[in-house]
VEXPA-366320 format. One record per residue: residue number from 1; residue in one letter; z, x, y of N, C-alpha, C, O, CB in turn. Coordinates in Angstrom, 3 decimals. Each point is the difference from the previous one (the first is absolute). Glycine has a CB too. Layout:
REC     n   res       n.c3       n.c1       n.c2      ca.c3      ca.c1      ca.c2       c.c3       c.c1       c.c2       o.c3       o.c1       o.c2      cb.c3      cb.c1      cb.c2
REC   NUM     a          Z          X          Y          Z          X          Y          Z          X          Y          Z          X          Y          Z          X          Y
...
***
This chain:
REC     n   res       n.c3       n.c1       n.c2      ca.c3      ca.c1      ca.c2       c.c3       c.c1       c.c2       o.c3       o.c1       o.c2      cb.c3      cb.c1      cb.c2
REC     1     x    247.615     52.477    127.457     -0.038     -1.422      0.313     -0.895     -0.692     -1.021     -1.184      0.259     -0.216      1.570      0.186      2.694
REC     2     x      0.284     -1.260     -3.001     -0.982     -0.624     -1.215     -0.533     -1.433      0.716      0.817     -0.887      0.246      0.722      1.953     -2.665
REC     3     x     -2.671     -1.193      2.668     -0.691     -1.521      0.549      0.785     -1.382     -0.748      0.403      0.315     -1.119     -3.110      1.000      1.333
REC     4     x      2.951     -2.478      0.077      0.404     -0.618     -0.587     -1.272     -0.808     -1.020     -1.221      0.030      0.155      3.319      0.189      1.732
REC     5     x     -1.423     -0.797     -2.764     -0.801     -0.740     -1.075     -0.063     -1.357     -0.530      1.083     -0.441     -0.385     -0.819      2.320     -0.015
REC     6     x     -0.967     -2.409      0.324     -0.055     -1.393     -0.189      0.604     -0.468     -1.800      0.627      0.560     -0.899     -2.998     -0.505      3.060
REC     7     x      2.046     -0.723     -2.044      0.565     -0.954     -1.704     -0.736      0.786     -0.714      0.557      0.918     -0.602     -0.279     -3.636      0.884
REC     8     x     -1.534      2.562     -0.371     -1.030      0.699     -0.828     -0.368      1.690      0.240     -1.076      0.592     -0.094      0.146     -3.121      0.118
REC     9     x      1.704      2.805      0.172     -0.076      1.886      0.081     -1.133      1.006      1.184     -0.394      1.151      0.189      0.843     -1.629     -3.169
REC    10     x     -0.598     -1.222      3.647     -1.263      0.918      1.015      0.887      0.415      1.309      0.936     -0.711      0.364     -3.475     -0.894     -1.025
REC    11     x      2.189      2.760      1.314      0.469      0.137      0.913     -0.497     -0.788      1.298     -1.066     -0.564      0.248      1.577      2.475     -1.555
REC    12     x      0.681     -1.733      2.053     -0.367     -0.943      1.517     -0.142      0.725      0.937      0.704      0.991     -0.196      0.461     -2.719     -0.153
REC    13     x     -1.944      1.836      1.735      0.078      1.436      0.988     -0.713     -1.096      1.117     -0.868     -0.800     -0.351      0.444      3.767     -1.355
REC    14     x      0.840     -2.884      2.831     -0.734     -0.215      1.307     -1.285     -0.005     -0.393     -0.218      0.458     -1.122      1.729      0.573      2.628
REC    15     x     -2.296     -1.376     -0.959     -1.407      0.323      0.490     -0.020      0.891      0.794      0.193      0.926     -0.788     -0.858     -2.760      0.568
REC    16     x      0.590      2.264      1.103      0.228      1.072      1.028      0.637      1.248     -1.262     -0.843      0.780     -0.445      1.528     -2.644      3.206
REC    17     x      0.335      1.950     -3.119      0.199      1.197     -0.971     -0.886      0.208     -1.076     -0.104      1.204     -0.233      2.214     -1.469      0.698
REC    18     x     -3.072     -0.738     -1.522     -0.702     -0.100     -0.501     -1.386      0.703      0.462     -0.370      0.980     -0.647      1.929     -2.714      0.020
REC    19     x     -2.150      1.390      1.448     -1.318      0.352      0.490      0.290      1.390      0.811     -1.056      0.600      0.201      0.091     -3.248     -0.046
REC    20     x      2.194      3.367      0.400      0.127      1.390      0.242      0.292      0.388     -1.681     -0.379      1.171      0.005      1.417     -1.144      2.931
REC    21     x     -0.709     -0.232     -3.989      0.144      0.300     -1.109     -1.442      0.507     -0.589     -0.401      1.072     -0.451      2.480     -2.663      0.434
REC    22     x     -2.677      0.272      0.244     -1.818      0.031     -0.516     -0.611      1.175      0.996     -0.827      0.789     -0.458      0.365     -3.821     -0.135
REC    23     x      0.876      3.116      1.903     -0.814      1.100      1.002      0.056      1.173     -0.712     -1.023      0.640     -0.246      1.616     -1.518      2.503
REC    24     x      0.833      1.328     -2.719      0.711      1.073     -0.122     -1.063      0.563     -1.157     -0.758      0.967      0.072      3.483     -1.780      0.743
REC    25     x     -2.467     -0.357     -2.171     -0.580      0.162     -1.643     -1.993      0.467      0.646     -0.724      0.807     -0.582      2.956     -3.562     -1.378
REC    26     x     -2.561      2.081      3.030     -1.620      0.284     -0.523     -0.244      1.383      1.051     -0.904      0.806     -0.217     -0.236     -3.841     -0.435
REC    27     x      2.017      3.150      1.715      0.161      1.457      0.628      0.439      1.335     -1.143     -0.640      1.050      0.057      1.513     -2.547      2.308
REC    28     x     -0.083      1.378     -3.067      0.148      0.874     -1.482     -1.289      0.395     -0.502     -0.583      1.081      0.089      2.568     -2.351     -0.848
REC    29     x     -2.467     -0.294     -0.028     -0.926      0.057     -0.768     -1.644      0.438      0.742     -1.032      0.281     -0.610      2.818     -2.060     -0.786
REC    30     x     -1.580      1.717      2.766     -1.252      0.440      0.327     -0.030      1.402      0.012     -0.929      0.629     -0.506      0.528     -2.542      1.688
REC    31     x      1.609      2.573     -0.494      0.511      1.392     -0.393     -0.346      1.000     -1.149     -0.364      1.173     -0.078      1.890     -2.344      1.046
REC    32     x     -1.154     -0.160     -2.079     -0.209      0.780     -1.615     -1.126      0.098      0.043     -0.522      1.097     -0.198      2.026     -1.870     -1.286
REC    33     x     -2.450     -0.649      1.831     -1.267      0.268     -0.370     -1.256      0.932      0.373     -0.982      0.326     -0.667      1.938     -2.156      0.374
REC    34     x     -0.468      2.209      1.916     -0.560      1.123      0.663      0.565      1.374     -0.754     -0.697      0.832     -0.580      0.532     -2.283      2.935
REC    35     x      1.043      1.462     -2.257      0.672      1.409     -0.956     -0.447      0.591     -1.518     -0.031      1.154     -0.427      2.018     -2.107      1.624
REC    36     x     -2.440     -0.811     -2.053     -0.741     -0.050     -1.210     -1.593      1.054      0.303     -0.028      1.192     -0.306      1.327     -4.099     -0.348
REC    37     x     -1.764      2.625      0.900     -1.236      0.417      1.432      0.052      1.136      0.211     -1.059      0.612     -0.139      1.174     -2.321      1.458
REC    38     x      0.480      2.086     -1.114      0.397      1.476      0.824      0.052     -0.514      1.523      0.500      0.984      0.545     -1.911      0.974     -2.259
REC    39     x      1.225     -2.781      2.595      0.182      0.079      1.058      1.123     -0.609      0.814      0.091     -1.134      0.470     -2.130      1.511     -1.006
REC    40     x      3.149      0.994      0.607      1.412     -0.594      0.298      0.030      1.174      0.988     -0.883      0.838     -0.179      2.183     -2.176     -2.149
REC    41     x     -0.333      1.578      3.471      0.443      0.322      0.692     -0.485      0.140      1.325     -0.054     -1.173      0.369      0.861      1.679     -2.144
REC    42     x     -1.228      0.255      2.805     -0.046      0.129      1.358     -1.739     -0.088     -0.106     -0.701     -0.965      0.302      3.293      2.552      0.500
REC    43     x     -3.033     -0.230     -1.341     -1.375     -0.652     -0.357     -1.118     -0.846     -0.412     -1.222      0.145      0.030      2.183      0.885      0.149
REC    44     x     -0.019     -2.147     -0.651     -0.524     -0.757     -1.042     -0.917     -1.148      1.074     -1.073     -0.289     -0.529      3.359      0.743     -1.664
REC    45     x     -2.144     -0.924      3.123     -1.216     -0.161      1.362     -0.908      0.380     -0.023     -0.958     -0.646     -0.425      1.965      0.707      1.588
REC    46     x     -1.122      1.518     -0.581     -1.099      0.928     -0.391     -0.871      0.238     -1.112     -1.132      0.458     -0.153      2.396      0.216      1.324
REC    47     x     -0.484     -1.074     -1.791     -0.657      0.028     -1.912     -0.863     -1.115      0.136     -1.208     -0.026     -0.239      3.404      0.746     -1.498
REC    48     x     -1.542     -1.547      2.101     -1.021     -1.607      0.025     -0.574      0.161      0.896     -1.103     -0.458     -0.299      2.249     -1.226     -0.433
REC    49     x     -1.225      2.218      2.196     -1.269      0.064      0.879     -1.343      0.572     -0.964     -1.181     -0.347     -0.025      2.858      0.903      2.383
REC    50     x     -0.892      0.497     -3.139     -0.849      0.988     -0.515     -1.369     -0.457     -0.643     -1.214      0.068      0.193      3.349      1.104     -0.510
REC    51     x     -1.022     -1.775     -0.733     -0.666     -1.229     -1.164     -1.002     -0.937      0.320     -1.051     -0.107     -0.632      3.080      0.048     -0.167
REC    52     x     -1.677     -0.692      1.878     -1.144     -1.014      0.871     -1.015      0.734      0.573     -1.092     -0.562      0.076      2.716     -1.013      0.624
REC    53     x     -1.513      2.798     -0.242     -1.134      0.627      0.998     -1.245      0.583     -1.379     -1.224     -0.010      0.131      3.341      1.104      2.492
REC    54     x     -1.376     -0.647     -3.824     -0.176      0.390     -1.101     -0.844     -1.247     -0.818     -1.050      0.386     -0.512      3.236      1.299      0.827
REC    55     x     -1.907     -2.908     -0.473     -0.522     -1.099     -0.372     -1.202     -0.191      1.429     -1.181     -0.242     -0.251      3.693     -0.784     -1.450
REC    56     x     -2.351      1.074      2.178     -1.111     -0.372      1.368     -1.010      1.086     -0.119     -1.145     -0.431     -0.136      2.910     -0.572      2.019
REC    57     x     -1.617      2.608     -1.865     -0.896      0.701     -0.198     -0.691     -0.121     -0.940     -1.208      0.221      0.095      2.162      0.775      0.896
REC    58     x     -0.231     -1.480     -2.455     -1.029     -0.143     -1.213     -1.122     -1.542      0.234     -1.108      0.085     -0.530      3.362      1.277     -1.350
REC    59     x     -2.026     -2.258      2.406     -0.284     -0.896      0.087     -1.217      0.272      1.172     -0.876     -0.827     -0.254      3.215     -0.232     -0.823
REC    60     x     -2.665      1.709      2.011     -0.426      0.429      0.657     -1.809      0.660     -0.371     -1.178     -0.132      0.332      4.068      0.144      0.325
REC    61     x     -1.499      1.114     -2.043     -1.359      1.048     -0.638     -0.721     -1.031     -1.104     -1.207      0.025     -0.244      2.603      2.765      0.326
REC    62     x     -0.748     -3.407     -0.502     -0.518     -1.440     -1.066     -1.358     -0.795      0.688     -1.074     -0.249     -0.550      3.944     -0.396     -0.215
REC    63     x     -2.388      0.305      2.311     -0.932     -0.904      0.773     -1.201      1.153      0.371     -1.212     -0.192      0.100      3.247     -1.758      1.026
REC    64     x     -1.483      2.861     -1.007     -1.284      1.226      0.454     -0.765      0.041     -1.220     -1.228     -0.085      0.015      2.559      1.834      1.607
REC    65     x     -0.454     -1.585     -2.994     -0.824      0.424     -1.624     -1.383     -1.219      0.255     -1.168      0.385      0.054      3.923      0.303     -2.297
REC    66     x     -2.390     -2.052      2.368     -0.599     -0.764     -0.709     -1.356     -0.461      1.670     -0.895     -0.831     -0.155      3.578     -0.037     -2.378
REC    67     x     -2.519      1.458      3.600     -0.533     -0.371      0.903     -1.165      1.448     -0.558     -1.161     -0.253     -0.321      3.295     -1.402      2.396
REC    68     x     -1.746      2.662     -2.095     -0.909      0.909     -0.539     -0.679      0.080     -1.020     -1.143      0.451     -0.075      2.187      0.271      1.024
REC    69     x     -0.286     -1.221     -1.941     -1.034     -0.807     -1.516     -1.196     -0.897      0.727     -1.148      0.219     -0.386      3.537     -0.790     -1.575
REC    70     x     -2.224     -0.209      2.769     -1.021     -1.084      0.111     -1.066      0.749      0.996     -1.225     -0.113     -0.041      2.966     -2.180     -0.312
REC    71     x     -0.962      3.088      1.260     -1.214      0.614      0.505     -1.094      0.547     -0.705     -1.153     -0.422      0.083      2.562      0.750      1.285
REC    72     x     -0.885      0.977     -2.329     -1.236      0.146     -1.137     -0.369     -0.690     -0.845     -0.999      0.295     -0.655      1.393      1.215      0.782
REC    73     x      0.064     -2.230     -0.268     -1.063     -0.742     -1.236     -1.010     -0.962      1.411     -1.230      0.035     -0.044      3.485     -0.574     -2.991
REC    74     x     -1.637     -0.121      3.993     -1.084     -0.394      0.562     -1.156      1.141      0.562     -1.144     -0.438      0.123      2.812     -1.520      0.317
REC    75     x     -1.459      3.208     -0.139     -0.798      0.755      0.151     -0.659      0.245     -0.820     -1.203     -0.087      0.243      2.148      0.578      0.930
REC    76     x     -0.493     -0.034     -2.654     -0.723      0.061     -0.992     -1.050     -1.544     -0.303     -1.199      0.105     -0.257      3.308      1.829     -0.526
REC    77     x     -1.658     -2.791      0.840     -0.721     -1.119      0.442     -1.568      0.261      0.947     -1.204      0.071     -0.248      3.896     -1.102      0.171
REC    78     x     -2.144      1.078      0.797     -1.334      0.312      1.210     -0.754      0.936     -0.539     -1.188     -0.321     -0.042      2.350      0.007      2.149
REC    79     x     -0.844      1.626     -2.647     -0.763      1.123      0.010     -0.691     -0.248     -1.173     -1.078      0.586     -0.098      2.475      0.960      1.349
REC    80     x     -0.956     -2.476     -2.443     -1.434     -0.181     -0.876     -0.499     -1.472      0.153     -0.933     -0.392     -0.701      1.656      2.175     -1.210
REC    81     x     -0.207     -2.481      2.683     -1.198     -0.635      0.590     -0.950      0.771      1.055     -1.128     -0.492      0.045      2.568     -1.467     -0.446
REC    82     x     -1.232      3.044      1.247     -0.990      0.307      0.423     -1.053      1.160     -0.855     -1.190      0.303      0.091      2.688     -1.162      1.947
REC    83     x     -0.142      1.372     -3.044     -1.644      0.657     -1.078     -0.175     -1.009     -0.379      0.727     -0.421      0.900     -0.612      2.601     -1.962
REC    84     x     -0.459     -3.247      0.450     -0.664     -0.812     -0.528     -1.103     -0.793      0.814     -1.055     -0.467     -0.429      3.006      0.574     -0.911
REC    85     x     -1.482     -0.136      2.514     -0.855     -0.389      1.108     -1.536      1.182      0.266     -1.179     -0.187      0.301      3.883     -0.995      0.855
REC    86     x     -1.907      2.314     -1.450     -0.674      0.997      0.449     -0.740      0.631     -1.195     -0.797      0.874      0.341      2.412     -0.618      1.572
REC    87     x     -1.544     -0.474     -3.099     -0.695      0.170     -0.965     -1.221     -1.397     -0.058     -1.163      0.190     -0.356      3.441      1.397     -0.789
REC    88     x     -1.903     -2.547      1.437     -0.968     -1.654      0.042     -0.993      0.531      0.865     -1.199     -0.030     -0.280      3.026     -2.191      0.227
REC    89     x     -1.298      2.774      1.242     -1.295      0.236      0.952     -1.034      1.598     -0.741     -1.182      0.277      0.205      3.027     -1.472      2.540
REC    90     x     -1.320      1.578     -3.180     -0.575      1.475     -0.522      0.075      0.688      1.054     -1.068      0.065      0.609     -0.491     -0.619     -2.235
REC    91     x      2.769      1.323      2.268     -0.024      0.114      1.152      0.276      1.866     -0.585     -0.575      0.840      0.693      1.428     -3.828      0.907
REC    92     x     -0.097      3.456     -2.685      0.004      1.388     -0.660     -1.087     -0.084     -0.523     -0.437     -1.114     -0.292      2.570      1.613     -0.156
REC    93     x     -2.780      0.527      0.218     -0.742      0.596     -1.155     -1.477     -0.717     -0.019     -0.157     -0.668      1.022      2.501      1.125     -2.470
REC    94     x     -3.281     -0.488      0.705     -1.548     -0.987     -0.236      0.458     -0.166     -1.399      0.023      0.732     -0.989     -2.390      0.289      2.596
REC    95     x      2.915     -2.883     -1.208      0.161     -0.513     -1.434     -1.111     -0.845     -0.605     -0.619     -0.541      0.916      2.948      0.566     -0.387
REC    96     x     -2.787     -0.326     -1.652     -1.260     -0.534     -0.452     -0.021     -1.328      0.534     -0.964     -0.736     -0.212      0.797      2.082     -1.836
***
Protein backbone atom coordinates (compact mmCIF):
# COMPACT_ATOMS: atom_id res chain seq x y z
CA UNK A 1 0.00 0.00 0.00
CA UNK A 2 1.71 3.11 -1.00
CA UNK A 3 0.33 6.30 1.29
CA UNK A 4 -0.98 8.84 -0.94
CA UNK A 5 0.99 12.07 -1.91
CA UNK A 6 0.52 15.50 -2.23
CA UNK A 7 1.74 17.97 -5.22
CA UNK A 8 5.02 18.40 -3.59
CA UNK A 9 6.19 14.74 -2.96
CA UNK A 10 5.34 14.70 0.79
CA UNK A 11 3.45 12.00 1.95
CA UNK A 12 -0.10 12.25 3.56
CA UNK A 13 -1.18 9.64 6.53
CA UNK A 14 -3.92 10.12 9.26
CA UNK A 15 -2.75 11.28 12.39
CA UNK A 16 -3.79 8.36 14.25
CA UNK A 17 -1.60 6.15 11.63
CA UNK A 18 1.22 8.64 11.95
CA UNK A 19 1.77 8.77 15.72
CA UNK A 20 1.33 4.61 15.90
CA UNK A 21 4.08 4.97 13.09
CA UNK A 22 6.25 7.36 15.51
CA UNK A 23 5.28 4.74 18.62
CA UNK A 24 6.41 1.89 16.53
CA UNK A 25 10.02 3.97 15.10
CA UNK A 26 11.04 5.06 18.94
CA UNK A 27 9.91 1.39 20.38
CA UNK A 28 12.69 -0.05 17.64
CA UNK A 29 15.05 2.53 18.39
CA UNK A 30 14.86 2.14 22.09
CA UNK A 31 15.35 -1.63 21.45
CA UNK A 32 18.57 -0.87 19.38
CA UNK A 33 19.69 1.32 21.87
CA UNK A 34 19.40 -1.07 24.86
CA UNK A 35 20.85 -3.88 22.66
CA UNK A 36 23.80 -1.18 21.65
CA UNK A 37 24.41 -1.54 25.61
CA UNK A 38 24.30 -4.92 25.97
CA UNK A 39 21.10 -4.79 27.79
CA UNK A 40 18.54 -6.65 25.63
CA UNK A 41 16.49 -9.52 26.43
CA UNK A 42 14.59 -11.11 29.53
CA UNK A 43 17.33 -10.03 31.85
CA UNK A 44 17.91 -6.82 30.85
CA UNK A 45 15.53 -5.44 34.15
CA UNK A 46 17.71 -7.24 36.37
CA UNK A 47 20.76 -5.81 34.78
CA UNK A 48 19.37 -2.36 35.53
CA UNK A 49 18.18 -3.21 39.08
CA UNK A 50 21.73 -4.35 39.26
CA UNK A 51 23.31 -1.18 37.95
CA UNK A 52 21.25 1.24 40.30
CA UNK A 53 21.84 -0.84 43.51
CA UNK A 54 25.59 -0.80 42.08
CA UNK A 55 25.53 3.14 41.61
CA UNK A 56 23.86 3.49 45.17
CA UNK A 57 26.44 1.25 46.90
CA UNK A 58 29.32 3.30 45.44
CA UNK A 59 27.76 6.45 46.36
CA UNK A 60 27.22 5.22 49.76
CA UNK A 61 31.14 4.07 50.18
CA UNK A 62 32.01 7.74 48.65
CA UNK A 63 29.69 9.38 51.55
CA UNK A 64 31.37 6.95 54.14
CA UNK A 65 35.18 7.84 52.30
CA UNK A 66 34.71 11.50 52.88
CA UNK A 67 32.68 11.34 56.36
CA UNK A 68 35.83 9.33 57.55
CA UNK A 69 38.41 11.76 56.03
CA UNK A 70 36.92 14.51 58.21
CA UNK A 71 36.78 12.50 61.15
CA UNK A 72 40.66 12.21 61.23
CA UNK A 73 41.84 15.10 60.36
CA UNK A 74 39.44 16.61 62.96
CA UNK A 75 40.91 14.21 65.41
CA UNK A 76 44.18 14.81 64.32
CA UNK A 77 43.10 18.36 64.95
CA UNK A 78 42.33 17.90 68.60
CA UNK A 79 45.22 15.68 69.43
CA UNK A 80 47.87 18.42 68.64
CA UNK A 81 46.04 20.92 70.05
CA UNK A 82 46.08 19.02 73.12
CA UNK A 83 49.98 18.29 72.80
CA UNK A 84 50.41 21.71 72.40
CA UNK A 85 48.24 22.48 75.23
CA UNK A 86 50.08 19.97 77.10
CA UNK A 87 53.52 20.91 76.29
CA UNK A 88 52.39 25.06 77.28
CA UNK A 89 51.55 23.72 80.65
CA UNK A 90 54.90 21.56 81.03
CA UNK A 91 52.84 18.89 81.95
CA UNK A 92 55.76 15.87 80.32
CA UNK A 93 59.08 15.99 81.38
CA UNK A 94 60.96 19.30 83.67
CA UNK A 95 61.10 21.78 80.92
CA UNK A 96 63.36 24.94 81.61
Amino acid sequence: MTPPKSGDGYVRMAEGEFEELLARAAERGARRALADVGLEGKEAALDIRDLRSLIEYIRFVRRTAVQTAVRLITTGILLALLAGIAIKLKLFGNGS
